[in-house]
N, C-alpha and C positions, 0 to 999 in steps of 0.2 A: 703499325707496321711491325712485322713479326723482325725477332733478330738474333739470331745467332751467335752464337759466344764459345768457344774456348772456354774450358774453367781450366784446365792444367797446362799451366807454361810447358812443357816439359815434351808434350806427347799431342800437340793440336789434336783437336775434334776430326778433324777430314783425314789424317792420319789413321786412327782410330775406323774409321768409317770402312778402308780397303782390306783390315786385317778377317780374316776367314776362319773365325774363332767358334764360334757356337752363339749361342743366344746368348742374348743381351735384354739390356734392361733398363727404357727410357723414362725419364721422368721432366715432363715440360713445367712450367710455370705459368700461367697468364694472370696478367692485369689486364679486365672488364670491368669498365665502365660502367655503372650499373644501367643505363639506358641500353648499351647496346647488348646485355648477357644474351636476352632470347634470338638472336639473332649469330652468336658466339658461339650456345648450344646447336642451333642449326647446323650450320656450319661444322662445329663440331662431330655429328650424329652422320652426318654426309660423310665425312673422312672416315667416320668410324668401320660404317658400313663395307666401304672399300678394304680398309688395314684387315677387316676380318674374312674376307677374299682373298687376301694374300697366302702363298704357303708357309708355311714356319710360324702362322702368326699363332699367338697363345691366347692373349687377352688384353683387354684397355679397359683400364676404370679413370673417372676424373671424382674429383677432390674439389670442394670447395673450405673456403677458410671458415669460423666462425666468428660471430658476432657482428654479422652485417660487411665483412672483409669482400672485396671485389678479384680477391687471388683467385685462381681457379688452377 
């Protein structure tokens, strides 16, 4: 289950969300499992498709950890 977090006391995430700043610049984290990644990817590749239909959209790269790491 995906979850949402706050990282700064100070100025919440959804705060942050209404302000009409300019581009921005997200960076997720995921723990997969290594049985479910192909399926992660999928899933993945689907959103991606969409975000880059959007207007204002620039780019998406994913990241994976080294040495066998399930971060993505």
């Amino acid at each position: 289950m995906a979850k949402l977090q706050s990282l700064d006391p100070d100025t919440p995430m959804f705060a942050q969300f209404k302000e009409k700043t300019g581009p921005i610049v997200l960076a997720n984290t995921f723990f997969v499992p290594k049985e479910r990644t192909e399926a992660f990817l999928t899933l993945f590749r689907r959103q991606a498709e969409f975000m880059k239909a959007q207007p204002g959209f620039v780019s998406l790269q994913m990241h994976k950890g080294t040495a066998d790491s399930q971060l993505l």
